[in-house]
C-alpha positions in Angstrom: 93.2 -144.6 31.0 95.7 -142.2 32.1 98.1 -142.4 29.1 94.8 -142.1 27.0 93.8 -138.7 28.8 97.3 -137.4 28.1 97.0 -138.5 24.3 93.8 -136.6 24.1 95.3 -133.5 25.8 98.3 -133.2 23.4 95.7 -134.1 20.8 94.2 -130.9 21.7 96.0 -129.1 21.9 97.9 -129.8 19.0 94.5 -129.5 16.6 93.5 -126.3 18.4 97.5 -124.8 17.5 97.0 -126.0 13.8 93.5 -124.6 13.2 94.5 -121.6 14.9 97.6 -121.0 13.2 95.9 -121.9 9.9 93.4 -119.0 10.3 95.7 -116.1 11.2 97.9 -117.1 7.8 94.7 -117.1 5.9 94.4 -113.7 7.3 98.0 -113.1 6.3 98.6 -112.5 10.1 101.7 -114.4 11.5 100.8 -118.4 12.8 102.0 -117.0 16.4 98.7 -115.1 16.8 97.1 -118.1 16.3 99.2 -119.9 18.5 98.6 -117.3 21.2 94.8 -117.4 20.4 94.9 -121.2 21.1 96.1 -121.0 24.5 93.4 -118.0 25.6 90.7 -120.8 23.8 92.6 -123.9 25.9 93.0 -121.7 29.0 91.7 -121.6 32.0 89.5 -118.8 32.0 87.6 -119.7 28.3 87.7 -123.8 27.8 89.9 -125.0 30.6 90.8 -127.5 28.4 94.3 -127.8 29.5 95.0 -128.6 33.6 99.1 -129.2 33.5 100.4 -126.2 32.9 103.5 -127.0 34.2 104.6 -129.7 31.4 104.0 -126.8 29.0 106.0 -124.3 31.0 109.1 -126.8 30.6 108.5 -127.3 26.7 108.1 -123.7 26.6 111.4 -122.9 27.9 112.7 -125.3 25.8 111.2 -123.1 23.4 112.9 -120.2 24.2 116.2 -121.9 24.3 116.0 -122.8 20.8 114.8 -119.8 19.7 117.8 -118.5 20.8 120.2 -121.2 19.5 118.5 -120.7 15.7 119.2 -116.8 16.1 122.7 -117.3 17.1 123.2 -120.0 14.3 121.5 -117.9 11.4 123.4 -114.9 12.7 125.8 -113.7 9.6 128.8 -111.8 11.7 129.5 -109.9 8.9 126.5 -108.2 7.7 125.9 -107.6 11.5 128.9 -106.4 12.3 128.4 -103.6 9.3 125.0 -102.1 10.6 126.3 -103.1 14.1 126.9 -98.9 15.4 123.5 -97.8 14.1 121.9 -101.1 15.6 123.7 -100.6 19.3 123.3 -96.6 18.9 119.3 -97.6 18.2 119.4 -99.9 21.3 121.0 -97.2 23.7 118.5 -95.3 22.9 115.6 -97.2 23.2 116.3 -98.4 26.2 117.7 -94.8 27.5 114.4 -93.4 26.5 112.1 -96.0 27.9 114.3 -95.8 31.5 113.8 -92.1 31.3 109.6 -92.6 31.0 109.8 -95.3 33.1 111.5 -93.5 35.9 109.0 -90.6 35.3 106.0 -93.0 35.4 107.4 -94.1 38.8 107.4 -91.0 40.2 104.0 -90.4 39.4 102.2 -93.6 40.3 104.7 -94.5 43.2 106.2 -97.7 41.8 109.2 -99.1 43.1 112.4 -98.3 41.1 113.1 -102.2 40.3 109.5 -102.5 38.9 110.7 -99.2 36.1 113.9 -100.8 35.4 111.9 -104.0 34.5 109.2 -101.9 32.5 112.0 -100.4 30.3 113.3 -103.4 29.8 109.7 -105.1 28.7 109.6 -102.2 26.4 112.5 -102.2 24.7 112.1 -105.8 23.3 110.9 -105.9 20.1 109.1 -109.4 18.2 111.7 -111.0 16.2 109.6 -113.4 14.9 106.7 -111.1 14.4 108.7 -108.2 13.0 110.4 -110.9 10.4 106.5 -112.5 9.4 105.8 -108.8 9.0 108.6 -108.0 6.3 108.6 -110.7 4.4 104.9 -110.1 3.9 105.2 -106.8 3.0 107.9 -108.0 0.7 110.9 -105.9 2.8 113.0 -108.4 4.2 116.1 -108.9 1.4 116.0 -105.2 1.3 118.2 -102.1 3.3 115.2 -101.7 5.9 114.7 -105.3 6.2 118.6 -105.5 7.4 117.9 -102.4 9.4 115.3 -104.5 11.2 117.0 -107.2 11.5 120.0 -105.3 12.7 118.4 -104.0 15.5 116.1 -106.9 16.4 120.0 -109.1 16.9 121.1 -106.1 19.1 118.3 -106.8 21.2 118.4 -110.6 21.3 121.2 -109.8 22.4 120.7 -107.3 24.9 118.1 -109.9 26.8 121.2 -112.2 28.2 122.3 -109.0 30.2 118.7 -107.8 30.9 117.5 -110.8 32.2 121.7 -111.0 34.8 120.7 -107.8 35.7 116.7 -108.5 36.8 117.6 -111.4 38.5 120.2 -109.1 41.2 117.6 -106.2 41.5 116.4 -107.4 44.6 119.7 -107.2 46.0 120.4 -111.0 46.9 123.8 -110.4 45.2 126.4 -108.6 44.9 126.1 -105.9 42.4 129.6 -105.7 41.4 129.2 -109.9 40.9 126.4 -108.8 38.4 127.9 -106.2 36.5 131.6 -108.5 36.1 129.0 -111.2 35.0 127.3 -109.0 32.4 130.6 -107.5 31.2 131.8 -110.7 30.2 128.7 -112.3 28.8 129.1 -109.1 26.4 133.3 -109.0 26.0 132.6 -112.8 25.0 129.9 -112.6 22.7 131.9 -109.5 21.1 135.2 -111.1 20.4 133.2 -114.2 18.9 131.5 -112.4 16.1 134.3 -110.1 15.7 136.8 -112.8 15.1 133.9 -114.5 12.6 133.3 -111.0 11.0 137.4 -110.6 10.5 137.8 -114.7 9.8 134.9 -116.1 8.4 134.0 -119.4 9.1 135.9 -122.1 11.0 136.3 -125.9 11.3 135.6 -128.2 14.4 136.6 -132.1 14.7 133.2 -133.2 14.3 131.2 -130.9 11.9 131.6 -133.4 8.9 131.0 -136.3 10.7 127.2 -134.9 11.8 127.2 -132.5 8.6 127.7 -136.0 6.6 124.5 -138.0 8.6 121.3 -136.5 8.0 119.7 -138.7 10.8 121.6 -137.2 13.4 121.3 -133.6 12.6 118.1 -133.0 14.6 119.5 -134.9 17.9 122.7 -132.9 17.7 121.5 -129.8 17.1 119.0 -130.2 20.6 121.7 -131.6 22.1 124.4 -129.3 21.4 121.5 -126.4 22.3 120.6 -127.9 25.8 124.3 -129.1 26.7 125.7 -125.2 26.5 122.6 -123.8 27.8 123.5 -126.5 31.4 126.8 -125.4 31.3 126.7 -121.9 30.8 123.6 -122.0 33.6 126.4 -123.8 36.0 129.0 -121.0 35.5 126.6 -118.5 37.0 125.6 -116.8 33.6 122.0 -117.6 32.3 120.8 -120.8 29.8 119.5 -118.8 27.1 123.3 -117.0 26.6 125.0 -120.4 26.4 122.1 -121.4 24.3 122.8 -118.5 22.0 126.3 -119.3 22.1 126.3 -123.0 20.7 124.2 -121.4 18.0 126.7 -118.5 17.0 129.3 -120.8 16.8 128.0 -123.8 15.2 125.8 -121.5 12.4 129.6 -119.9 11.8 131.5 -123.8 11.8 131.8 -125.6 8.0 129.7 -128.5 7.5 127.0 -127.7 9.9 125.0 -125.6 8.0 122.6 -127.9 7.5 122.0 -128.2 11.1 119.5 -125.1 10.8 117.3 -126.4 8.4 117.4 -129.8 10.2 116.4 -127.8 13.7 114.3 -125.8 12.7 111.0 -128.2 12.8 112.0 -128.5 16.5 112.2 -125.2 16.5 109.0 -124.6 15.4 107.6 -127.3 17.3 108.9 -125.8 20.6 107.7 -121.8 19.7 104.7 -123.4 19.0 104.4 -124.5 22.4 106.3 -121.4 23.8 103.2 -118.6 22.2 100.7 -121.1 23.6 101.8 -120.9 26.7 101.7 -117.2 27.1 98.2 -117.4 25.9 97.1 -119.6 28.8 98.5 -117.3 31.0 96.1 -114.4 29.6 93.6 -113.8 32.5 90.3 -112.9 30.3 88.1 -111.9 33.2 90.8 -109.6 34.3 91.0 -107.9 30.5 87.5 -107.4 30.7 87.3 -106.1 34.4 90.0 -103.9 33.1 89.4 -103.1 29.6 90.3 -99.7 29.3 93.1 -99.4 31.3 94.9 -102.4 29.1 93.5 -100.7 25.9 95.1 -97.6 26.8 98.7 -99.0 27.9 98.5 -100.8 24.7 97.5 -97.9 22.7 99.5 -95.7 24.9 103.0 -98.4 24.5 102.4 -98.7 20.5 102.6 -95.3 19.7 105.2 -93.9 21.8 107.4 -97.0 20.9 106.6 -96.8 16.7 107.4 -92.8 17.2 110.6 -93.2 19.5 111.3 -95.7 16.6 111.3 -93.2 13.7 112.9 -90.4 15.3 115.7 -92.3 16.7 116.4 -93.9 13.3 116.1 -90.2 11.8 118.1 -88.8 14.0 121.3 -91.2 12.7 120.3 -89.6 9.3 117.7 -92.8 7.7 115.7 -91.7 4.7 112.1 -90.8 6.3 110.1 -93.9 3.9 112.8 -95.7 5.4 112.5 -94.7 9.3 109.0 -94.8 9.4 108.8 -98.5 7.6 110.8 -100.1 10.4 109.9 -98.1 13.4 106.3 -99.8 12.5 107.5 -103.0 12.0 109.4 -103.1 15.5 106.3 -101.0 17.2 105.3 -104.3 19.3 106.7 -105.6 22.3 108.4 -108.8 22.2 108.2 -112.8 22.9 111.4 -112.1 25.3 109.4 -109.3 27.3 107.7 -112.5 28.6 111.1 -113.7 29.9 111.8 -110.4 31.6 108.4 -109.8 33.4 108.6 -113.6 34.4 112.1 -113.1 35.9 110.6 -110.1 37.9 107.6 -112.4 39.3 110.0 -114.9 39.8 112.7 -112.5 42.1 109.8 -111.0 43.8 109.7 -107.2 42.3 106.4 -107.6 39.8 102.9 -108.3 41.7 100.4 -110.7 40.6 98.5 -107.7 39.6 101.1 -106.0 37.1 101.9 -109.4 35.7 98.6 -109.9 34.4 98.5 -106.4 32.9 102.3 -107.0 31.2 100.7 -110.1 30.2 97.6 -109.1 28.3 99.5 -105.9 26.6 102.2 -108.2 25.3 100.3 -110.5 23.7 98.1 -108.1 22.6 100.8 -106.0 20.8 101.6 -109.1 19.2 98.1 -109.5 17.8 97.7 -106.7 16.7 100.9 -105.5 15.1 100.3 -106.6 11.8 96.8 -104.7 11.6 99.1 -101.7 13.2 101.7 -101.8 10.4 98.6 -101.6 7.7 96.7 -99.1 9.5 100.3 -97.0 10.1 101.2 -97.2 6.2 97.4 -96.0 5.1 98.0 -93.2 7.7 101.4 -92.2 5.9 100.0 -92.4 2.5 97.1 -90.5 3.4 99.1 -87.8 5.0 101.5 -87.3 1.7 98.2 -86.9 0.1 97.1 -84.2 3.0 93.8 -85.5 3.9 91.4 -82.3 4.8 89.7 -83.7 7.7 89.1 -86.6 9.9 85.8 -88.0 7.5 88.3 -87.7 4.6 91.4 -89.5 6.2 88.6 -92.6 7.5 87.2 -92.6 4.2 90.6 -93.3 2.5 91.7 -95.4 5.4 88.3 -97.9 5.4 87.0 -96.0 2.5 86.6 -99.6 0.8 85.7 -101.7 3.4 82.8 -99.1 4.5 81.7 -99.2 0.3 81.1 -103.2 0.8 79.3 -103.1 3.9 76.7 -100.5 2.8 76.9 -102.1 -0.2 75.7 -105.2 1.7 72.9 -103.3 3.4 71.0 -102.0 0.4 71.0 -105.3 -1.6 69.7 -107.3 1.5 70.4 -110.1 3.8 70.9 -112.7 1.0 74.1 -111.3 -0.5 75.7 -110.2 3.3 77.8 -113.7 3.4 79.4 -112.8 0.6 80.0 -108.5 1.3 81.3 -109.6 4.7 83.4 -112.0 2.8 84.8 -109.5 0.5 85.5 -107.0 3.8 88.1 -109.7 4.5 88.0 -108.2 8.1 89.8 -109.9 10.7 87.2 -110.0 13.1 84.5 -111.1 10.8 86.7 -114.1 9.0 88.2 -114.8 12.3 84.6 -115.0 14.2 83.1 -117.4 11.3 85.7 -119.8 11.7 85.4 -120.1 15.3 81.3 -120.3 14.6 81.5 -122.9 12.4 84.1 -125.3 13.9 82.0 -124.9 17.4 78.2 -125.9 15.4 80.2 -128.8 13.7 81.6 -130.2 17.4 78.1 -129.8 18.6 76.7 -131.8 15.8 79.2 -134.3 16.5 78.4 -134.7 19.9 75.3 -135.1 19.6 75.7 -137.7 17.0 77.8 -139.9 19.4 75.1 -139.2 22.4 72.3 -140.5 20.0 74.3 -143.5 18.7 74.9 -144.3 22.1 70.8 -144.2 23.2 68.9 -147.5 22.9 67.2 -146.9 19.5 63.2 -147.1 20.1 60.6 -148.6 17.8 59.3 -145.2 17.0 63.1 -143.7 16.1 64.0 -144.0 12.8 67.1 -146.4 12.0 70.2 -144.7 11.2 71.4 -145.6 7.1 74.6 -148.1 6.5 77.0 -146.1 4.7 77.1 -146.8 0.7 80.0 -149.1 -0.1 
């Protein structure tokens, strides 16, 4: 019984993942939406569905790890390491800037300075996977702002190994100087790799052609090879995810073990799946609603200081303005590895129970809504180069379409709404009939199996044999 209890949780939560996932790329949002929608639906303040969190935490992690390992090995040295100043520059002075407001927020609500420097930090980070989703649906990611992007989103992967060394000493357990030697070398290290592979090129090892050669043991070795230098570079003293992110960098730059990405990335996948889910169970719906408008104003608040710190930073360092204002959009959210950093905070102590929840829900939420951000932001810049007059003008040429079929759908009656909503190809409206119609089809199921299950009366009608 208790193996078949288990089976029916990962069943679960596996179908609640796909149908979620499924809706959000009808919607031409990016599947971790959905993923992160399945976990608020599984959670424990909507379905309760899932109990064991702490199974998922593990596989989560996991997650992470991997994520990391697939970035290091699809990391191209070269084309990094020719963007690589205006990618760092852009980084300094993110993280500069948000420190700066951070610090000034501190002042003014009394926070402790560890809880700004982790703020900053949670700010900084930007979605890789989102931000990626987001170009290729646009159709920008082979181009000059898609590397941009790209660019910059590396620099900050990278920049989370010596976030997350530094977090872990703020409460002063350590030694500082311990800290920053440890940082220095997790960045001297990481440096002198890709600038030897940007100067080099690639490289062999003993045992690339062997595992290259064997299809059936790419998968296992590429796990293997992920979780073996994440344990070792965790017993050093530096953190998993950098030796994690190291194994990657050097196997994606080693001959013969290119196919090793394609053969890890359905773990890959498998495991993010898990990792977005995760972070939706921890979404605390009853506190979002008790505080509605303080989380839609830090999100609101966080989005538009971070797309505008975006484009005038990248302007600044002399980026055409379409080209600025394209990828401070696209990096406008706040990342997957913002969830690391906040966690680390809880975890040493300097983040209460009560910020947590807030980072939490203004995470995910940025990353829900970033794709309905980057469409609203490029409607905004086309209707400013066409100098709307007034506010009815610009929301007529924002939703000018969208308001047409809805009062189209009022004047020729309730019979022709389905298909006006339809054509609105809203998010909420699509998003809220899916979730209608899979919920009256589970009732109907259940209470099929309850009346199959009754003793069936003389007055009950007997059920028909299906046709052959």
């Amino acid at each position: 019984m208790g193996t078949h209890a288990e089976l029916t949780a990962i069943a679960i939560v596996g179908l609640a993942a796909l149908f979620c996932g499924m809706v959000m790329t009808r919607l031409r949002l990016p599947p971790v939406a959905g993923y992160i929608l399945a976990g608020i639906l599984l959670g424990p303040t909507a379905f309760q569905l899932v109990e064991n969190q702490q199974q998922i935490q593990l596989l989560a992690h996991l997650g992470v790890l991997m994520l990391l390992f697939m970035i290091g090995m699809e990391l191209h040295a070269l084309d990094f390491m020719k963007l690589w100043r205006l990618a760092l520059t852009t980084l300094a002075a993110q993280l500069g800037a948000f420190l700066l407001l951070a610090f000034g927020l501190s002042r003014l609500f009394g926070w402790p300075v560890e809880l700004a420097v982790i703020l900053a930090f949670v700010a900084t980070l930007s979605s890789t996977a989102v931000a990626i989703k987001m170009l290729e649906e646009i159709g920008e990611d082979k181009t000059e702002t898609g590397r941009l992007c790209l660019a910059i989103l590396i620099a900050q992967d990278l920049a989370v190994i010596p976030m997350l060394l530094i977090v872990a000493d703020l409460p002063g357990t350590g030694s500082w100087v311990e800290s920053i030697v440890q940082v220095i070398i997790a960045t001297l290290v990481i440096t002198a790799i890709m600038a030897y592979l940007a100067r080099k090129g690639r490289f062999r090892l003993p045992f690339a052609s062997w595992i290259g050669g064997h299809p059936e043991l790419r998968p296992i070795a590429a796990l293997a090879l992920c979780l073996a230098a994440a344990v070792l570079a965790d017993a050093i003293g530096l953190s998993a995810a950098y030796g994690a992110f190291l194994a990657g960098l050097v196997l994606g730059n080693t001959r013969g073990l290119r196919p090793l990405i394609e053969a890890a990335k359905p773990i890959e996948g498998l495991l993010m799946m898990v990792f977005f889910l995760s972070i939706g169970l921890l979404i605390d719906l009853d506190y979002i609603w008790a505080n509605l408008g303080e989380v839609l104003l830090w999100l609101a608040v966080v989005t538009l200081v971070k797309t505008a710190l975006n484009i005038a930073i990248l302007r600044l360092q002399g980026q055409p303005w379409q080209r600025a204002f394209l990828a401070g959009v696209v990096l406008g959210q706040v990342g997957e590895f913002s969830f690391l950093v906040a966690a680390a905070g809880a975890t040493a102590g300097l983040v209460a129970p009560e910020h947590s929840r807030l980072i939490v829900a203004i995470v995910a939420l940025s990353l829900l809504v970033s794709p309905i951000w980057l469409v609203t932001a490029r409607r905004l810049h086309a209707a400013a180069a066409g100098r709307r007059a007034n506010l009815a003008s610009l929301l007529g040429y924002l939703y000018g379409t969208e308001a047409k079929w809805i009062a189209m759908g009022l004047r020729t009656g309730t019979d022709d709404m389905g298909e006006v909503i339809h054509r609105t190809g809203t998010l909420l409206g699509r998003g809220a009939a899916a979730l209608s119609g899979l919920r009256s089809r589970w009732r109907d199921r259940r209470r099929a199996g309850k009346a199959a299950q009754a003793d069936v009366g003389p007055g009950k009608p007997r059920r028909r044999s299906p046709k052959a």
